[in-house]
Gaussian input, Z-matrix of N, CA and C with variables (Angstrom, degrees):
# hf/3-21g

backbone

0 1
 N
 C     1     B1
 C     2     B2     1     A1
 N     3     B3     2     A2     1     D1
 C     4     B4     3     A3     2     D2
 C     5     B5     4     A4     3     D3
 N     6     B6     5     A5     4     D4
 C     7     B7     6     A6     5     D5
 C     8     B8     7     A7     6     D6
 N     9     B9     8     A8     7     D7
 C    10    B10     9     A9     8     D8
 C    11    B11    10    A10     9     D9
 N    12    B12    11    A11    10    D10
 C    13    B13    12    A12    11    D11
 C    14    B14    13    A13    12    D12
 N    15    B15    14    A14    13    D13
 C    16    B16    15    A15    14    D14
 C    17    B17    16    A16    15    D15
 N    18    B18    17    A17    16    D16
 C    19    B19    18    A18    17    D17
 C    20    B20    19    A19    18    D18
 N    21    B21    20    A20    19    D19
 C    22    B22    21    A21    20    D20
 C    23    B23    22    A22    21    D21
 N    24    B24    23    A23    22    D22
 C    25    B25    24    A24    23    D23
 C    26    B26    25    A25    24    D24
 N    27    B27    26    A26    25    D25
 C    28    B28    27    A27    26    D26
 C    29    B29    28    A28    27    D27
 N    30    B30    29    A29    28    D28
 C    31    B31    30    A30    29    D29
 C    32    B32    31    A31    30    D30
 N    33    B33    32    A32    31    D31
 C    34    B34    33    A33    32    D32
 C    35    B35    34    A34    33    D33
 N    36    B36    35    A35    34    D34
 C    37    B37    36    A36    35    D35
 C    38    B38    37    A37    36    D36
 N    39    B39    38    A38    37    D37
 C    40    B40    39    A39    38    D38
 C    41    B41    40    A40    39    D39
 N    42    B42    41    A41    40    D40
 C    43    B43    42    A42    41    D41
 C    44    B44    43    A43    42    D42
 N    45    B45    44    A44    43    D43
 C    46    B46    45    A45    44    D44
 C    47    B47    46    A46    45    D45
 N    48    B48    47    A47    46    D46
 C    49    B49    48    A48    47    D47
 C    50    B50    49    A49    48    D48
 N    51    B51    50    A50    49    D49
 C    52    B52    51    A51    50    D50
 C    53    B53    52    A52    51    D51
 N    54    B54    53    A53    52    D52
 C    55    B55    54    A54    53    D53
 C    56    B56    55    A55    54    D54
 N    57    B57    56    A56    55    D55
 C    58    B58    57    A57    56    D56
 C    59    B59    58    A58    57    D57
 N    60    B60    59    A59    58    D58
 C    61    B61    60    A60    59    D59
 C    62    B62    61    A61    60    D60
 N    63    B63    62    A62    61    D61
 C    64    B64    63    A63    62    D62
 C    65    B65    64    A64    63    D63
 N    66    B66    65    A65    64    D64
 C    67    B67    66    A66    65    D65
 C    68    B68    67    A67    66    D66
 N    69    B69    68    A68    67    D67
 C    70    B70    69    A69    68    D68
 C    71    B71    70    A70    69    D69
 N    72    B72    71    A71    70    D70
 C    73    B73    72    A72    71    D71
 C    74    B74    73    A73    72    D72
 N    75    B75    74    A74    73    D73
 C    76    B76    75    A75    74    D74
 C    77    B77    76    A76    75    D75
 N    78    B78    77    A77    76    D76
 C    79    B79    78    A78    77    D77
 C    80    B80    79    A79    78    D78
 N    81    B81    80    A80    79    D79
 C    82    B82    81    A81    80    D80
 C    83    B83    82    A82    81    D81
 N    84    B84    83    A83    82    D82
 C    85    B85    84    A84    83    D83
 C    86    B86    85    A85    84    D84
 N    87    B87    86    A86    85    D85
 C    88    B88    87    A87    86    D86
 C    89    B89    88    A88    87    D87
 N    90    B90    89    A89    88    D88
 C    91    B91    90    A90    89    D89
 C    92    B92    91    A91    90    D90
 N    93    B93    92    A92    91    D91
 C    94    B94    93    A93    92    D92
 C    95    B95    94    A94    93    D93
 N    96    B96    95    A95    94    D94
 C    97    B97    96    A96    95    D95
 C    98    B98    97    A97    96    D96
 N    99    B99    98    A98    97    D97
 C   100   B100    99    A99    98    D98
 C   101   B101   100   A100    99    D99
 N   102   B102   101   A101   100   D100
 C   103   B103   102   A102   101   D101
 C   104   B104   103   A103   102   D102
 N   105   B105   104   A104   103   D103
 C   106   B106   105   A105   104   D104
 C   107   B107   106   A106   105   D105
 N   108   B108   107   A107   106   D106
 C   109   B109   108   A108   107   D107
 C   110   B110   109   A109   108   D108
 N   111   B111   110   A110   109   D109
 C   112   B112   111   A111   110   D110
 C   113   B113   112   A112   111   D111
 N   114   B114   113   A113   112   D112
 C   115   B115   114   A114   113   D113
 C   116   B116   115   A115   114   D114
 N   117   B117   116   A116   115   D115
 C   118   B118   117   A117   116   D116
 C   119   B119   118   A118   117   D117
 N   120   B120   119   A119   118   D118
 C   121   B121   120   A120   119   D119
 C   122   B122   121   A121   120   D120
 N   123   B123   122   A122   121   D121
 C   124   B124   123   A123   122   D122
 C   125   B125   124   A124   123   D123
 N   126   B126   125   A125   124   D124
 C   127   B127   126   A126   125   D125
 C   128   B128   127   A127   126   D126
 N   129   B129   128   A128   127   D127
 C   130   B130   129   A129   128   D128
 C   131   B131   130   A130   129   D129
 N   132   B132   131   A131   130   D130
 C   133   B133   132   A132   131   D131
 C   134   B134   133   A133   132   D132
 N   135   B135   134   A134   133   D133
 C   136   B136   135   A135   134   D134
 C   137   B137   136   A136   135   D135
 N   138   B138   137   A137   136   D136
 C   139   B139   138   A138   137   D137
 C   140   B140   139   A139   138   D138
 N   141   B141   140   A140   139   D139
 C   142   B142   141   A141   140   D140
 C   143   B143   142   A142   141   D141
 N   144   B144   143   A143   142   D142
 C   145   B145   144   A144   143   D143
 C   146   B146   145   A145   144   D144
 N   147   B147   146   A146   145   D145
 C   148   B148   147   A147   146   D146
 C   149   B149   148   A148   147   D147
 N   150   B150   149   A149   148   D148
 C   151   B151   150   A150   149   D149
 C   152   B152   151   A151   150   D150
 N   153   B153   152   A152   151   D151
 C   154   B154   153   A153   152   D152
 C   155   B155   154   A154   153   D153
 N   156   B156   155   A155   154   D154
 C   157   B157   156   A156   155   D155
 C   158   B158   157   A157   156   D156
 N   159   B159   158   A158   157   D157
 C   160   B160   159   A159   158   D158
 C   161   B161   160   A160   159   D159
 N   162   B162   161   A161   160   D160
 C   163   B163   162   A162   161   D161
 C   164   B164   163   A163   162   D162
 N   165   B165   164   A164   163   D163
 C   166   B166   165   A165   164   D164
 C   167   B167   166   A166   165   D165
 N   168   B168   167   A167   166   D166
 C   169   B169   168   A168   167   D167
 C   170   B170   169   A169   168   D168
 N   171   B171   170   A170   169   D169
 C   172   B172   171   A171   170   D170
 C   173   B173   172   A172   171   D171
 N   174   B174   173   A173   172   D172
 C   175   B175   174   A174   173   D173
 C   176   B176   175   A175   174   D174
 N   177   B177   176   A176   175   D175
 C   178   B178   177   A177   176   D176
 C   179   B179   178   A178   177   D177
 N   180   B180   179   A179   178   D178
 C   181   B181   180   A180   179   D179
 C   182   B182   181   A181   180   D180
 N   183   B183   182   A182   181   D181
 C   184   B184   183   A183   182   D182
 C   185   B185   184   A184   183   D183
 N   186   B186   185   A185   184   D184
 C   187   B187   186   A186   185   D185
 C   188   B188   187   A187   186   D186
 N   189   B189   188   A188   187   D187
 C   190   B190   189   A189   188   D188
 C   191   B191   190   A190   189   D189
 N   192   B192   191   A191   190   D190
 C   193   B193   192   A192   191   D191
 C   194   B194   193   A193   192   D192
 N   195   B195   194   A194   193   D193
 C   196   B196   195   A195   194   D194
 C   197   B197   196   A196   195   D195
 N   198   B198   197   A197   196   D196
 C   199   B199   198   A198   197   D197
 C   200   B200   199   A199   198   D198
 N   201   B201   200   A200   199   D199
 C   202   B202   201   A201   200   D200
 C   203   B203   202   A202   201   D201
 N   204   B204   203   A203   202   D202
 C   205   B205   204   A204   203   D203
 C   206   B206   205   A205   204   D204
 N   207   B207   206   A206   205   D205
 C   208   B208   207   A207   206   D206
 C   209   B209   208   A208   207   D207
 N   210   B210   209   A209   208   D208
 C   211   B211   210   A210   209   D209
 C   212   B212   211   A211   210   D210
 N   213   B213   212   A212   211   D211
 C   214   B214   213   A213   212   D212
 C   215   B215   214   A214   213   D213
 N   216   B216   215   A215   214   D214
 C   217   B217   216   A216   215   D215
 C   218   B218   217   A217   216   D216
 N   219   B219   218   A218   217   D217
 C   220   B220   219   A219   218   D218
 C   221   B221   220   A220   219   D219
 N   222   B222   221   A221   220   D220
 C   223   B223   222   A222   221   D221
 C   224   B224   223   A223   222   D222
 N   225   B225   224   A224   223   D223
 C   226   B226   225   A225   224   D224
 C   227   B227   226   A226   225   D225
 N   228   B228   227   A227   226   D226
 C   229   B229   228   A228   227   D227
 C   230   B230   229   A229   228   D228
 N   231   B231   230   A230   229   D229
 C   232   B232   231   A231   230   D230
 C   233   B233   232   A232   231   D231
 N   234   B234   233   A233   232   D232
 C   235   B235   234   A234   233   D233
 C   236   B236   235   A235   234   D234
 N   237   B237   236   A236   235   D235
 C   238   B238   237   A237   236   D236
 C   239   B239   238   A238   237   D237
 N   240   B240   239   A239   238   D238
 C   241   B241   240   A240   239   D239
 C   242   B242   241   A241   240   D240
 N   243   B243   242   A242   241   D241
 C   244   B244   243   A243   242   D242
 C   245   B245   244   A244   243   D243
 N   246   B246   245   A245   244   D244
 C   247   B247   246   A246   245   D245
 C   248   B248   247   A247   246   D246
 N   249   B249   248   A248   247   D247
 C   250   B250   249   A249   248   D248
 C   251   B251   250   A250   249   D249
 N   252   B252   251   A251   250   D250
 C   253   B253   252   A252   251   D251
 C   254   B254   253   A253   252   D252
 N   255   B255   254   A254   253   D253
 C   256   B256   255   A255   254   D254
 C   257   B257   256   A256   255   D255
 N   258   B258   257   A257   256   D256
 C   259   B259   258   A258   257   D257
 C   260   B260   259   A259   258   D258
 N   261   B261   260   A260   259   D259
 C   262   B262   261   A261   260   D260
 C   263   B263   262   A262   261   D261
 N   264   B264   263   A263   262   D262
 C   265   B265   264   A264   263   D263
 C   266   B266   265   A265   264   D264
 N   267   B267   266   A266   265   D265
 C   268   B268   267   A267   266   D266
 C   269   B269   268   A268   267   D267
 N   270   B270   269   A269   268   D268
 C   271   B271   270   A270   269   D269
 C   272   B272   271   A271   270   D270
 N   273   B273   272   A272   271   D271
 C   274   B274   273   A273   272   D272
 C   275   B275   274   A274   273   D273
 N   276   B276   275   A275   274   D274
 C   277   B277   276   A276   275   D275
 C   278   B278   277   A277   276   D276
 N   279   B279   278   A278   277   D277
 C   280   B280   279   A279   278   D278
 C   281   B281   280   A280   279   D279
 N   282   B282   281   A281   280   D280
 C   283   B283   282   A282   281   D281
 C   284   B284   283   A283   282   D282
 N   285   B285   284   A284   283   D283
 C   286   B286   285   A285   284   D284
 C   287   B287   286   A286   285   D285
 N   288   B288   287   A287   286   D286
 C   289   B289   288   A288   287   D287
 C   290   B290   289   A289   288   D288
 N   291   B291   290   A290   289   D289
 C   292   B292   291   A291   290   D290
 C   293   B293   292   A292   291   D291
 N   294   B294   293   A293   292   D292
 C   295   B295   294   A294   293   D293
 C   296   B296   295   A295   294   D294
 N   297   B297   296   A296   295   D295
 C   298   B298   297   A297   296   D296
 C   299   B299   298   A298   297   D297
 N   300   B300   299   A299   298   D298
 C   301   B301   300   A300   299   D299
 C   302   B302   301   A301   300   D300
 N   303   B303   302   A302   301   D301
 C   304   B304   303   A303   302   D302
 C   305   B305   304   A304   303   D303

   B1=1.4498
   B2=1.5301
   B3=1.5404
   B4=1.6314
   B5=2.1533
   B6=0.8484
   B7=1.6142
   B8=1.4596
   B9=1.6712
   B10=1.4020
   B11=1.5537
   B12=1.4988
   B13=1.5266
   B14=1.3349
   B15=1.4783
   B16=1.5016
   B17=1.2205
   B18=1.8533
   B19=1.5401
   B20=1.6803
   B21=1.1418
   B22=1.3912
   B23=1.6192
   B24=1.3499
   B25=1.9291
   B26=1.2809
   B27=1.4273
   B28=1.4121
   B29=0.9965
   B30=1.9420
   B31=0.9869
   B32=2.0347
   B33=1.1470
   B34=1.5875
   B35=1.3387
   B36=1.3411
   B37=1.5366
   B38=1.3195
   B39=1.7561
   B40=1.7457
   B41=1.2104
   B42=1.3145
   B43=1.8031
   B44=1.5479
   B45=1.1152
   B46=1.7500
   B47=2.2592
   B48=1.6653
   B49=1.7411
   B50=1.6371
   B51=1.4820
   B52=1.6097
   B53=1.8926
   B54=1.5487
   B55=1.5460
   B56=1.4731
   B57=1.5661
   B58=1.6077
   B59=1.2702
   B60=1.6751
   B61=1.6161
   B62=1.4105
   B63=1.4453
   B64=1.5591
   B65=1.5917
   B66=1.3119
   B67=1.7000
   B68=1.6032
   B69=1.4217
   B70=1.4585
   B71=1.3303
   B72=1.3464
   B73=1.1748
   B74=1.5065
   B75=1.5326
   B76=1.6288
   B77=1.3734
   B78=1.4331
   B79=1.1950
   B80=1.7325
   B81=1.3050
   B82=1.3315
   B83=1.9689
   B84=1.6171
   B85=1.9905
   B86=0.9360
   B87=1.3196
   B88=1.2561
   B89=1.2968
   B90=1.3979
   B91=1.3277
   B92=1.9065
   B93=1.6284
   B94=1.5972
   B95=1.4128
   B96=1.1901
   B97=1.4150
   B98=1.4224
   B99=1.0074
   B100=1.6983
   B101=1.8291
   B102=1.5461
   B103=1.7229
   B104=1.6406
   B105=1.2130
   B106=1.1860
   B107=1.5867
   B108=1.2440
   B109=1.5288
   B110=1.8780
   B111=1.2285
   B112=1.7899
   B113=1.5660
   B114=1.8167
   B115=1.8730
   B116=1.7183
   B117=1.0648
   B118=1.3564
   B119=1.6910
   B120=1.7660
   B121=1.7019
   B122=2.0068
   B123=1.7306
   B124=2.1556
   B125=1.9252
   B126=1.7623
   B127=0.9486
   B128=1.8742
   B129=0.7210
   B130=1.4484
   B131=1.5934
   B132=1.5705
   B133=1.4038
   B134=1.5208
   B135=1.3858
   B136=1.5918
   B137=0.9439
   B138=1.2492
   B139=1.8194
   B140=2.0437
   B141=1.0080
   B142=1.8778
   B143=1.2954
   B144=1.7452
   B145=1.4261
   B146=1.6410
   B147=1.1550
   B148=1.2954
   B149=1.4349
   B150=1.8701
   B151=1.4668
   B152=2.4667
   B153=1.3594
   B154=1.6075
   B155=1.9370
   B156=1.5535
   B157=1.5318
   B158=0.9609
   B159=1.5836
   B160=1.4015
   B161=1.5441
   B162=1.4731
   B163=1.1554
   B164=1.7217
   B165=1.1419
   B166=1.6783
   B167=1.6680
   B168=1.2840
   B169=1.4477
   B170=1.8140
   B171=1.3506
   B172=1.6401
   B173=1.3080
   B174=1.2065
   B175=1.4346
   B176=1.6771
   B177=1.6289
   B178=1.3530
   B179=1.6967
   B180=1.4335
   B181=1.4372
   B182=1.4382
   B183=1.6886
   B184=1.3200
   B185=1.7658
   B186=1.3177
   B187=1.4154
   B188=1.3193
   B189=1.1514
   B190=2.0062
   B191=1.1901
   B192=1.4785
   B193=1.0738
   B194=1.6320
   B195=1.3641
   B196=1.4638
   B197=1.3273
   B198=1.2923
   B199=1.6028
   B200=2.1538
   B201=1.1078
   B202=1.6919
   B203=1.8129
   B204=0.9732
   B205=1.3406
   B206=1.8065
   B207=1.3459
   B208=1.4741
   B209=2.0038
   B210=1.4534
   B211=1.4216
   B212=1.1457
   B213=1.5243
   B214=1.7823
   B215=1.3222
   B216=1.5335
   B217=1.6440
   B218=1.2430
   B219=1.0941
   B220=1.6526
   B221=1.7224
   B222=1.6343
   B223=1.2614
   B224=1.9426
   B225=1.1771
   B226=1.3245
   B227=1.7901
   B228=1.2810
   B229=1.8970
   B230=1.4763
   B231=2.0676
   B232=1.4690
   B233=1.3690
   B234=1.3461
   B235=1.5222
   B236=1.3485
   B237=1.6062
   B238=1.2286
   B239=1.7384
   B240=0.9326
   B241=1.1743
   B242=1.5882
   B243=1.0026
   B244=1.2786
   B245=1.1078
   B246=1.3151
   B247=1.9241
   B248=1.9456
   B249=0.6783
   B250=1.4391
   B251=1.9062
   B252=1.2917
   B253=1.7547
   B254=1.3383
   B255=1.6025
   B256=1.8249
   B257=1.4869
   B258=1.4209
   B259=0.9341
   B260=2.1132
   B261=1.4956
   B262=0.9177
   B263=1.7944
   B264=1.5608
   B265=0.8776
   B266=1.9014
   B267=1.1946
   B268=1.1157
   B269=1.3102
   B270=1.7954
   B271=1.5295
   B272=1.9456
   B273=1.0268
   B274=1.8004
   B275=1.1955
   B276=1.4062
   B277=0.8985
   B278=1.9224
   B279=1.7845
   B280=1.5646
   B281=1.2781
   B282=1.3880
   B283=1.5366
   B284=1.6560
   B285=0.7874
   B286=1.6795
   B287=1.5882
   B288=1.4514
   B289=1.1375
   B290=1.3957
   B291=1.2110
   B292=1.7051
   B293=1.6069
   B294=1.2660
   B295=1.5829
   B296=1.3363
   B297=1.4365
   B298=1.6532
   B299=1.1830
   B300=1.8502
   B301=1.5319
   B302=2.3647
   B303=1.3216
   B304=1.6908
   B305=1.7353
   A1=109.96
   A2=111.48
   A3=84.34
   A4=94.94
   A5=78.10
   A6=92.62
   A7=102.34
   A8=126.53
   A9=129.40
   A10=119.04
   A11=93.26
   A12=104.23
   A13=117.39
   A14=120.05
   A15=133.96
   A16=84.19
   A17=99.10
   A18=122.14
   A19=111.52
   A20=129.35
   A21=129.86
   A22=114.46
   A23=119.43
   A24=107.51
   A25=110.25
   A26=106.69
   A27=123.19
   A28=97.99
   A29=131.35
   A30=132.95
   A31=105.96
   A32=123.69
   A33=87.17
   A34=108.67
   A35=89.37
   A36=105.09
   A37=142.08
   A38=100.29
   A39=100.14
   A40=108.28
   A41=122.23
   A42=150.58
   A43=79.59
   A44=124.16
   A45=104.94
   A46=78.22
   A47=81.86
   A48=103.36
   A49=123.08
   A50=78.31
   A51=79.40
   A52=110.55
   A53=101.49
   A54=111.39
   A55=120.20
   A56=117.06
   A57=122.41
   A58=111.72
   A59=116.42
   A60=92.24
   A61=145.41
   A62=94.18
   A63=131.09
   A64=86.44
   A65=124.55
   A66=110.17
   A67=110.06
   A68=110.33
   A69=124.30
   A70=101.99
   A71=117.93
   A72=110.42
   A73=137.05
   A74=109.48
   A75=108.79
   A76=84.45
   A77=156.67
   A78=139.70
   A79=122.04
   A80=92.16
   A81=138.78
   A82=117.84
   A83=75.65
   A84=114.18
   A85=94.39
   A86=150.73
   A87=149.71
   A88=132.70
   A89=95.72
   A90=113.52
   A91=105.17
   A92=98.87
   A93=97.59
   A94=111.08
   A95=111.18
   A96=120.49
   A97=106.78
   A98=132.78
   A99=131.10
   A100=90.62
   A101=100.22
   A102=116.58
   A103=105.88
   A104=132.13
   A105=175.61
   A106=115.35
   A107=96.69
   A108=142.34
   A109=104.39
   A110=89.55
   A111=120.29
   A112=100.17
   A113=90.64
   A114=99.07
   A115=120.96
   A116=117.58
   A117=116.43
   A118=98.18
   A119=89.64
   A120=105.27
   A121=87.73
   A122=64.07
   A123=82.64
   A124=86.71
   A125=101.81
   A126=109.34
   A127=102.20
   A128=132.28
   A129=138.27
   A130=113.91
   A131=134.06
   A132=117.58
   A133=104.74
   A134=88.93
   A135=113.24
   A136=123.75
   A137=111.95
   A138=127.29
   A139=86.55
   A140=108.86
   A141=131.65
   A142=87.27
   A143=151.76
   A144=142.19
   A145=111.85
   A146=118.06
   A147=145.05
   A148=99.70
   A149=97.35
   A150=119.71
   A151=102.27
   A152=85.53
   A153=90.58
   A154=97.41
   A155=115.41
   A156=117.04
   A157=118.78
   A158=120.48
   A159=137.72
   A160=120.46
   A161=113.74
   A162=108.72
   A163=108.55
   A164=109.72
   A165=130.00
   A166=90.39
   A167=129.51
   A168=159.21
   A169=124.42
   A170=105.56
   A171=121.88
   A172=127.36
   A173=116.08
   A174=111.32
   A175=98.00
   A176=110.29
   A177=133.90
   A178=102.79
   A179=108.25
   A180=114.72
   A181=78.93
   A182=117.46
   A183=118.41
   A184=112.89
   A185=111.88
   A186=116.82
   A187=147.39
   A188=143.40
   A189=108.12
   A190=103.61
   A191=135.31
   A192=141.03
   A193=138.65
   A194=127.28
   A195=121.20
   A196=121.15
   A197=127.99
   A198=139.95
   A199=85.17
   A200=100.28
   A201=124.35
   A202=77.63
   A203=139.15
   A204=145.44
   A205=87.77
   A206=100.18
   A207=130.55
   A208=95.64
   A209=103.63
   A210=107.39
   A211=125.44
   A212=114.37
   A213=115.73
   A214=128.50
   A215=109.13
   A216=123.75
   A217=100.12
   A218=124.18
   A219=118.73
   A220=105.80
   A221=111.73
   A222=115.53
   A223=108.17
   A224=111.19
   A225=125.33
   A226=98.46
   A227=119.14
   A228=134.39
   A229=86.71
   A230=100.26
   A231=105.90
   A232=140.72
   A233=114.68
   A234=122.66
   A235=127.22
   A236=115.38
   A237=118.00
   A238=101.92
   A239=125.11
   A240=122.62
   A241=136.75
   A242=110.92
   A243=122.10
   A244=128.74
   A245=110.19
   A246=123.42
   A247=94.96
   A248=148.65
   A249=132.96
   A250=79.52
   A251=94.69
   A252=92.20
   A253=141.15
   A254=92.25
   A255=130.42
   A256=93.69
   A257=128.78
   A258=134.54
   A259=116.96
   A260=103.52
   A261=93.41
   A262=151.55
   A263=109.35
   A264=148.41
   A265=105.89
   A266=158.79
   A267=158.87
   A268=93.56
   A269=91.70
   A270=115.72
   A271=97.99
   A272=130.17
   A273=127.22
   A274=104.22
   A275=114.99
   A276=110.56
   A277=143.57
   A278=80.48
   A279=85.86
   A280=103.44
   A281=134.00
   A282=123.49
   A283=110.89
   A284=118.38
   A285=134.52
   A286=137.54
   A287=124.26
   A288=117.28
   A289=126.21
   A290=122.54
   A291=122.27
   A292=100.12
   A293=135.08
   A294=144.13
   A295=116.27
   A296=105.88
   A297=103.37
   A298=99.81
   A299=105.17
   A300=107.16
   A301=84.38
   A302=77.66
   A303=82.38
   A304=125.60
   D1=158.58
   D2=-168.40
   D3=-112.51
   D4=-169.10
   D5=-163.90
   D6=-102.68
   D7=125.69
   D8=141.35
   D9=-93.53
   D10=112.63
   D11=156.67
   D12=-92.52
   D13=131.30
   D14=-168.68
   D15=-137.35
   D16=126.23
   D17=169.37
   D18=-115.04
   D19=116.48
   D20=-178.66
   D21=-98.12
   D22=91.00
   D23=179.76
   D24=-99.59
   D25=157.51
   D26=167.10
   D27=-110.06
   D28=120.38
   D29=-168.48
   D30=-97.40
   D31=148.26
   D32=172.60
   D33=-93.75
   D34=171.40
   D35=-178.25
   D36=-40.93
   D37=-20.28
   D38=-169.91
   D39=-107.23
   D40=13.20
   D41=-153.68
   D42=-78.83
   D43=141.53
   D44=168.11
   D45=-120.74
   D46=160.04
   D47=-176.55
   D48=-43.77
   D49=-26.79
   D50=-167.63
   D51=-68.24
   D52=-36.45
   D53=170.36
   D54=-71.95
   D55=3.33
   D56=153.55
   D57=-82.80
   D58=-67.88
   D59=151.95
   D60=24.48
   D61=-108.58
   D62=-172.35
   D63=-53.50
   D64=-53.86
   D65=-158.42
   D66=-80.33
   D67=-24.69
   D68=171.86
   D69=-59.37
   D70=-71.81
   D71=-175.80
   D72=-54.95
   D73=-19.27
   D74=-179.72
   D75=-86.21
   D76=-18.57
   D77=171.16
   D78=-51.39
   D79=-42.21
   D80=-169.66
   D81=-47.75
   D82=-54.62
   D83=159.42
   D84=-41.76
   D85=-71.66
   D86=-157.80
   D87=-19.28
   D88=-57.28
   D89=-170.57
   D90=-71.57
   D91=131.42
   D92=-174.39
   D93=99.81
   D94=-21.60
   D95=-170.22
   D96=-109.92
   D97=-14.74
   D98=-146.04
   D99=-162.35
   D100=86.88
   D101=-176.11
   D102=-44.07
   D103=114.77
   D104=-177.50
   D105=48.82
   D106=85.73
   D107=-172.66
   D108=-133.67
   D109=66.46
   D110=174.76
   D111=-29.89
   D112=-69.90
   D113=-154.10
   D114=-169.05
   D115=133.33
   D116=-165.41
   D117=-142.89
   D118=128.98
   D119=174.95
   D120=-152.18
   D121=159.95
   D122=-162.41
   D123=-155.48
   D124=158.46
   D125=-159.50
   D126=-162.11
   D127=136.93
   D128=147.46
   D129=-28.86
   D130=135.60
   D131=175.35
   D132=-105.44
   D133=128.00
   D134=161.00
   D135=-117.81
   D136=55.36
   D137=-173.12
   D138=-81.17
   D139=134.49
   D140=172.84
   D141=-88.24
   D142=4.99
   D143=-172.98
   D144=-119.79
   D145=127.99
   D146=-144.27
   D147=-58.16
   D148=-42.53
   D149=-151.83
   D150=-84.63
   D151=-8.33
   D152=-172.25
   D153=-111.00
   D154=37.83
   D155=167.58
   D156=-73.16
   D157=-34.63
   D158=-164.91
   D159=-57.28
   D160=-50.26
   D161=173.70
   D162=-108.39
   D163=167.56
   D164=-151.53
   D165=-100.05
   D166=-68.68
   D167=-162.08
   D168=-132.06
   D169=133.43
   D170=173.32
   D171=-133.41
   D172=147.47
   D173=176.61
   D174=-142.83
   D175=153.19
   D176=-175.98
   D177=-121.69
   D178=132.44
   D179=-172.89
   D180=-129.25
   D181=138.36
   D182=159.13
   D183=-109.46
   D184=140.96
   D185=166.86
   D186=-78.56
   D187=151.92
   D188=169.85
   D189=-80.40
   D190=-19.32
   D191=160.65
   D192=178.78
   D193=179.89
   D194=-172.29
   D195=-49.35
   D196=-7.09
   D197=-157.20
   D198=-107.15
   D199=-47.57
   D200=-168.60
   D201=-62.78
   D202=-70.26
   D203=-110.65
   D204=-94.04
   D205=-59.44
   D206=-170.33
   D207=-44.02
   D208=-62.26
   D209=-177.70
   D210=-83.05
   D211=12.34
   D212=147.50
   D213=-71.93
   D214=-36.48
   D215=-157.14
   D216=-60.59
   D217=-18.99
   D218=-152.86
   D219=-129.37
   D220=-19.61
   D221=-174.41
   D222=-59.25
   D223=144.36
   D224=-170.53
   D225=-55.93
   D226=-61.22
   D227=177.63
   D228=-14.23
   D229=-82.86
   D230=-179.04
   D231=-43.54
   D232=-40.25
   D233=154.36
   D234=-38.07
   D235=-45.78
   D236=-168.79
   D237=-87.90
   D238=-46.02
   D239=160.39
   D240=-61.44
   D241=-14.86
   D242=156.17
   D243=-79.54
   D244=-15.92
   D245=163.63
   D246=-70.26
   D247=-21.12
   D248=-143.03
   D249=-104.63
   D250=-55.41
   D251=172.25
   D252=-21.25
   D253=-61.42
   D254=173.66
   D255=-58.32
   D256=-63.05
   D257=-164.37
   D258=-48.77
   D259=-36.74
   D260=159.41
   D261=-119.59
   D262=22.48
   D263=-141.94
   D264=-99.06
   D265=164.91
   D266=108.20
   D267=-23.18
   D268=127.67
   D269=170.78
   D270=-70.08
   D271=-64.30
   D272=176.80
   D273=-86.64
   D274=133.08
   D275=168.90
   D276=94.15
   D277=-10.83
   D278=-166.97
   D279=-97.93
   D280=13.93
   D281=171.17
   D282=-129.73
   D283=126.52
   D284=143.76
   D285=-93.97
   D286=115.50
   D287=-171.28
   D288=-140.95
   D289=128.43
   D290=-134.67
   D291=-140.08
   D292=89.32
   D293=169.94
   D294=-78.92
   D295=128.86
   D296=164.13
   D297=-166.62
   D298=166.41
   D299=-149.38
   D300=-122.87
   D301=125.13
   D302=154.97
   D303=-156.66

């Protein structure tokens, strides 16, 4: 079954777009690079729901599966790119992250 990874950020405020971008996109790299790493799309939230204010921006990476999923978290690619993330994110609070396989 394959794996959804859903990333939820709160970007802060003085982040200007273009540095969502740039960090989206080296995430983005990923795919092709990092053996079964399906697909990755991310977006600005325009949730109209009261309860989805919290975070600013999300992105969904799909897996071929939990074995696929398991040997990203830790791969160096992801590490380094996942700093660019941190980098622009709320120190509390600014990430949410929600996996499931269907």
């Amino acid at each position: 079954m394959t794996v959804r990874h859903i990333v939820l950020v709160k970007v802060r405020a003085e982040v200007a777009e273009g540095e969502v971008s740039s960090a989206m996109a080296e995430l983005g790299a990923l795919v092709g690079e990092i053996p079964g790493l399906l697909s990755f799309v991310w977006g600005r939230n325009d949730s109209p729901e009261a309860a989805g204010k919290s975070h600013t921006h999300g992105f969904i990476m799909e897996f071929a599966d939990e074995a696929s999923r398991d040997a990203y978290l830790p791969d160096p690619r992801h590490q380094k790119a996942a700093q660019g993330l941190r980098a622009i994110r709320e120190a509390v609070g600014g990430v949410t992250i929600v996996d499931f396989s269907a």
